[in-house]
C-alpha positions in Angstrom: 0.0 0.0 0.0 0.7 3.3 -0.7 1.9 5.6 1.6 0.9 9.4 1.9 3.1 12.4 3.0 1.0 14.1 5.7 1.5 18.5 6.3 3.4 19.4 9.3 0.6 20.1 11.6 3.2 20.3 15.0 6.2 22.6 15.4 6.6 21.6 19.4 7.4 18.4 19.7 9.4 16.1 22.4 12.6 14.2 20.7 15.2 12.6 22.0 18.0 13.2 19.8 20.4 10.5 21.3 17.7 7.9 19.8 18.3 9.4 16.5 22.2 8.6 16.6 22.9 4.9 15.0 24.6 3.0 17.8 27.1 1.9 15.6 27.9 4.9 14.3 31.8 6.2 14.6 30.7 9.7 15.4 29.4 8.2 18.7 33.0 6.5 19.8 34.7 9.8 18.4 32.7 11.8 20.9 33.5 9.4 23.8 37.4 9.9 22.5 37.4 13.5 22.2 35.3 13.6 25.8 38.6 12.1 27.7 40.5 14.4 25.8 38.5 17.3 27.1 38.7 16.2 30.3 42.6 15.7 30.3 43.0 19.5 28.8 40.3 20.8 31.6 42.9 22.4 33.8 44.7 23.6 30.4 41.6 24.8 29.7 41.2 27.2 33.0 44.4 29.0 32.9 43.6 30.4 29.3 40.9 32.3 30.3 40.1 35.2 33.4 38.3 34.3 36.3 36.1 37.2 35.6 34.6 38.7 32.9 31.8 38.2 30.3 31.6 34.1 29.3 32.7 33.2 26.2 32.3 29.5 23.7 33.9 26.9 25.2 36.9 25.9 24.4 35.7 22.4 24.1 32.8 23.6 21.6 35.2 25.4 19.8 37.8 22.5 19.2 34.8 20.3 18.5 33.3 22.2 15.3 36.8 22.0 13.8 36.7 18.4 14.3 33.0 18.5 12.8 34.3 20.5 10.1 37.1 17.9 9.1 34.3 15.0 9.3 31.6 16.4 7.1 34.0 18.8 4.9 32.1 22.2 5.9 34.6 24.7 3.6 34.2 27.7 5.9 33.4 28.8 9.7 30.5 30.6 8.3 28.9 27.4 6.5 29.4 25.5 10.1 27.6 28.2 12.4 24.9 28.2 9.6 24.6 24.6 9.4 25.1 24.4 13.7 21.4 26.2 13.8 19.5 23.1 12.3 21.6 20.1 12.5 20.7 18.3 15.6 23.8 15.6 15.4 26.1 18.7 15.3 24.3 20.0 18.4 24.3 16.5 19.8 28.5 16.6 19.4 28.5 19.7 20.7 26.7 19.1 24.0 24.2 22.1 22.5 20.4 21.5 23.6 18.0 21.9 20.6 16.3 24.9 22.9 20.1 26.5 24.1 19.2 29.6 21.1 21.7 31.6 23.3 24.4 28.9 23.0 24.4 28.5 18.7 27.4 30.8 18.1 27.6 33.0 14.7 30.5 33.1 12.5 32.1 36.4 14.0 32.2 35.1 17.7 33.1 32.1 16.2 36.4 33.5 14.4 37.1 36.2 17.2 36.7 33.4 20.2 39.3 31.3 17.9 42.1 34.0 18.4 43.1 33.2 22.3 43.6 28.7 20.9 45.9 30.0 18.1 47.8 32.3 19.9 48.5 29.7 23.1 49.2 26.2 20.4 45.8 24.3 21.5 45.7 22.6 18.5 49.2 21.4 19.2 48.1 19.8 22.6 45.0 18.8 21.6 46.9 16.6 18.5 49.3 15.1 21.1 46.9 14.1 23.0 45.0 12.2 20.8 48.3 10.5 19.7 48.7 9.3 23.4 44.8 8.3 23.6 46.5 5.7 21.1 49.2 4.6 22.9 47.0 3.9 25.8 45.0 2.1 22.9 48.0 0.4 22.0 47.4 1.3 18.4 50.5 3.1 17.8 53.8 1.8 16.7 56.2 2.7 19.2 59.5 2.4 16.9 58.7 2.2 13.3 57.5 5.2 11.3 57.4 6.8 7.8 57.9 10.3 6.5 56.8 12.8 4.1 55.2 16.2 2.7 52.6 17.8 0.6 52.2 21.3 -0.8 48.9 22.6 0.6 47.7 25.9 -1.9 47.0 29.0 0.0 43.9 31.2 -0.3 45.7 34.4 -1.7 45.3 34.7 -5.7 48.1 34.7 -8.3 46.8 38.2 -8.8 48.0 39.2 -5.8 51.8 37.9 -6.0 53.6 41.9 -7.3 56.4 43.2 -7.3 57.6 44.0 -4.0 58.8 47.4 -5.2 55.5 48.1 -6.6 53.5 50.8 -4.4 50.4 50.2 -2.7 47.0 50.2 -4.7 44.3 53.1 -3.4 41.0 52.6 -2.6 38.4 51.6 -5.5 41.3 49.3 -7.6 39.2 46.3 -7.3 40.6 43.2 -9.0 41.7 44.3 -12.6 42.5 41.9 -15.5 46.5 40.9 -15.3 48.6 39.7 -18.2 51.1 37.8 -16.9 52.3 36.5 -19.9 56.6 36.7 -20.4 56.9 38.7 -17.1 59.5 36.3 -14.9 58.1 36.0 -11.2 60.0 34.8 -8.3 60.3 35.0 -4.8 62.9 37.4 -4.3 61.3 40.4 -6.6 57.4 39.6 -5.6 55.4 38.5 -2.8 51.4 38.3 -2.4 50.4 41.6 -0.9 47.0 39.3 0.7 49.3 36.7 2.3 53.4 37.7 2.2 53.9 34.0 3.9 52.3 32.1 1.1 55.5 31.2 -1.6 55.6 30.6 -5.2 56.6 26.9 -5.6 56.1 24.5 -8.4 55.7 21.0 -7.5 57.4 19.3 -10.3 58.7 19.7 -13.8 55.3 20.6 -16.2 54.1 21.5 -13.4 52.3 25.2 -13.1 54.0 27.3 -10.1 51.2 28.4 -7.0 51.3 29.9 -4.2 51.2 27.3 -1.5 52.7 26.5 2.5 54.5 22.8 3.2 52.7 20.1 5.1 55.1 17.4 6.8 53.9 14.2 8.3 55.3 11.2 10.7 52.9 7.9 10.4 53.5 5.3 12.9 53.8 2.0 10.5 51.3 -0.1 12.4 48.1 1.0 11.8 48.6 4.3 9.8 47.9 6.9 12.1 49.6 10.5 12.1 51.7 11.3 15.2 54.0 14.0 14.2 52.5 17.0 11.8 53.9 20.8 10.8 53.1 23.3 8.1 55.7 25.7 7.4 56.7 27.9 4.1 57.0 25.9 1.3 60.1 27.8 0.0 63.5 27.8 2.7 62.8 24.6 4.8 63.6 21.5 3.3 61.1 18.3 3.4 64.1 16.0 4.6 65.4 18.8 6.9 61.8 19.4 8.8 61.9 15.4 8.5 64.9 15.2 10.5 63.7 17.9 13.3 60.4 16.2 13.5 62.6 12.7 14.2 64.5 14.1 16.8 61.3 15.2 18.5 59.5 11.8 18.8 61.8 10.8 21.9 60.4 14.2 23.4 57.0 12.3 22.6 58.0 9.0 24.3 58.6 7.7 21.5 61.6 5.2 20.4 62.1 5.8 16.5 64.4 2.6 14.6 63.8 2.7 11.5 62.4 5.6 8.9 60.5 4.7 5.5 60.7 7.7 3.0 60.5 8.4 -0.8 63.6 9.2 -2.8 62.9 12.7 -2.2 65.0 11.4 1.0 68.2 9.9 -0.4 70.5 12.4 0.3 73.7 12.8 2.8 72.0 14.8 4.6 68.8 13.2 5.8 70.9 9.5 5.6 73.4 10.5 7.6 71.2 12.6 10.5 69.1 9.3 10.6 72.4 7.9 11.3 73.7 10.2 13.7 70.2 9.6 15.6 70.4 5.9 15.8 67.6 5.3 13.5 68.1 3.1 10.3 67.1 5.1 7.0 64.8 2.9 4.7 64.5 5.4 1.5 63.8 4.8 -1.7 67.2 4.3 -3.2 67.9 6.5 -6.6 69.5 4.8 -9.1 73.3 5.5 -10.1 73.5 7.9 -6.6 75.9 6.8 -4.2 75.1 8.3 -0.5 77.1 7.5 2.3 75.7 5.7 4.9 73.1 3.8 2.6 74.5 0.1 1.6 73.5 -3.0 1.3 73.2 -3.4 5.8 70.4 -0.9 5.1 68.4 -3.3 2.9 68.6 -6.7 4.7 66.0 -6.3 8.1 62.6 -4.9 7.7 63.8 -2.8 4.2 61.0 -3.8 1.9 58.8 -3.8 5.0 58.9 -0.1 5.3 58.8 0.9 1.4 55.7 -1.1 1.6 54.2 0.2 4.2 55.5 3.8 4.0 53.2 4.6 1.1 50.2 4.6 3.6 50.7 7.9 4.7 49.4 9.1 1.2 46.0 8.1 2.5 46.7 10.6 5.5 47.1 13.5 2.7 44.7 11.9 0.7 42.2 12.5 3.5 43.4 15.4 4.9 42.9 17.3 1.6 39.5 15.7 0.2 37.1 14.9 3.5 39.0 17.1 5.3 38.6 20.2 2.9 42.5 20.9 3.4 43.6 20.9 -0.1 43.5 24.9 0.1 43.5 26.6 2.8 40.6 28.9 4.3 43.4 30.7 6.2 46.4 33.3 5.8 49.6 33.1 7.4 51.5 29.5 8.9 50.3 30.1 12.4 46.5 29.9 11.3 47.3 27.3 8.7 49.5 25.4 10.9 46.2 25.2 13.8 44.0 24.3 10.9 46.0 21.3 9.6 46.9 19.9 13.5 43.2 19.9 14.2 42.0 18.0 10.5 45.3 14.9 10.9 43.9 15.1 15.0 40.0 14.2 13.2 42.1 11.6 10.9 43.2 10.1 14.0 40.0 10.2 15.9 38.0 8.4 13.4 40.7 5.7 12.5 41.0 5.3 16.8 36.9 5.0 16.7 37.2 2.0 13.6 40.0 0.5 15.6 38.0 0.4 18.6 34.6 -0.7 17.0 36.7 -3.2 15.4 38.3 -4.5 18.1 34.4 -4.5 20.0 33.1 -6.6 17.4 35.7 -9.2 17.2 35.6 -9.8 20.8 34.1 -12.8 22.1 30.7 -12.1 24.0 30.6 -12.4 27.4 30.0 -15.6 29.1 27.2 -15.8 31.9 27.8 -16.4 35.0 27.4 -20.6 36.0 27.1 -20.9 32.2 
């Protein structure tokens, strides 16, 4: 039979919106996982803000909507707050009661309240501890990672890389039609007057030269998860040099790096020999006819092929980060804000591969026996 579509004849109602959430669904293990982060950061959390004084958002509403924003790839802060008003499971993350009008934030509080987390690293803290929430999971490799980097295409226009000598456009110039054609650009005679940070780079021969910032990740080899991640210019720091730095700061992380999987962007003195130096064994992607020092044939004989294998993984990590998690360009000017943008999309990659692991794990468990059974 049939059935009929009926008008709205209520607009009060009672609902229960936990009811409306699958139990199965991730979002509900990535809330429990972001909830003990919350509570780990609480006391972080207190000394960021007066005692006094009018309230503002939360903190933990604030870090939560970025996460939201990663999941669901809302492109802008203003999208989310609209979206916030009449989407009850972004409410329901959110801890916001369907009737809390007072609580649904706009886009300029939003953006203003953001300020104080850039300016003290919370999306730093925030990433590391989500990384530990795996170790305690005992989901992350302890001494086994891969390396690599990814351009990541600012929001300032081509238009607006000039000459540096060039003075300042009045009022009214708007955005005129530029022929760029046989005029030689570079770094050290123009700069973007919307975003001076963002560099000309071109990624590879027949390639078109953008203006973009540099996006370097450390995966753990075991299940794939990000636990080292920095955006810096993409023109005077090096991909095997911030590789290096980011090594050296895993012990600081507890961690106990061995080996290193990279691409043969990586086979250089340099980045062979600083493994080397830092007791870790470099598995790079040897280039042929290139003799480095440091990299024979002891390299290749224990877990070698292991790591090339593996190491390609953390392409999924960009792969994600720059499709779902809308960070292909970014929304923001400046490393700083770029930099807070990326640590909170690879902490969401992390989240929802911890909530798969877990639900995995849950199902594959044996059920419980009963008691005198």
């Amino acid at each position: 039979m049939r059935g009929r579509s009926t008008a709205q004849t209520s607009l009060i109602t009672l609902l229960n919106v936990e009811s409306r959430i699958p139990e199965r669904h991730p979002i509900r293990e990535i809330k429990r996982l972001i909830g003990k982060v919350f509570r780990e950061l609480d006391s972080y959390f207190d000394d960021l803000y007066a005692e006094g004084g009018r309230s503002s958002i939360p903190p933990e509403r604030l870090l939560g909507a970025k996460v939201l924003m990663a999941l669901y790839t809302v492109r802008s802060d203003r999208q989310f707050c609209e979206r916030l008003r009449y989407d009850l499971l972004f409410q329901w993350f959110l801890e916001i009661n369907p009737d809390e009008e007072e609580a649904i934030f706009d886009a300029s509080s939003f953006s203003k309240n953001q300020e104080r987390l850039i300016r003290h690293a919370a999306a730093e803290i925030f990433f590391a501890r989500v990384v530990e929430l795996a170790r305690a999971g005992r989901w992350a490799s302890n001494e086994h990672f891969s390396v690599d980097g990814t351009l990541i295409e600012a929001w300032a226009s081509m238009k607006s890389f000039r000459p540096k000598d060039e003075p300042p456009q009045g009022p009214g110039a708007g955005n005129p039609w530029q022929d760029f054609h046989g005029e030689k650009r570079s770094n050290d005679t123009h700069q973007s007057t919307t975003d001076p940070q963002a560099k000309l780079l071109r990624k590879g021969a027949g390639k078109e030269a953008k203006l973009c910032f540099a996006g370097h990740a450390v995966m753990e080899n075991r299940t794939g998860l990000c636990v080292h991640f920095e955006v810096t210019p993409s023109v005077g720091v090096t991909e095997s040099g911030q590789a290096l730095a980011q090594i050296r700061e895993l012990p600081d992380r507890e961690f106990a790096p061995r080996t290193v999987g990279a691409d043969k962007g990586y086979h250089s003195k340099d980045f062979v020999q600083g493994c080397r130096e830092l007791g870790v064994a470099p598995h790079v992607a040897e280039v042929k006819d290139r003799r480095v020092e440091g990299f024979d044939g002891r390299t290749k004989k224990k877990g070698y092929q292991t790591s090339q294998r593996i190491r390609k993984r953390i392409e999924e990590i960009f792969g994600w980060m720059k499709t779902t998690g809308g960070f292909r360009k970014t929304r923001y000017r400046g490393v700083e804000r770029t930099h807070f943008c990326g640590q909170m999309v690879v902490a969401t990659y992390n989240l929802l591969r911890l909530a798969k692991l877990n639900l995995e794990a849950m199902m594959a468990a044996p059920p419980p026996t009963e008691v005198g059974a």
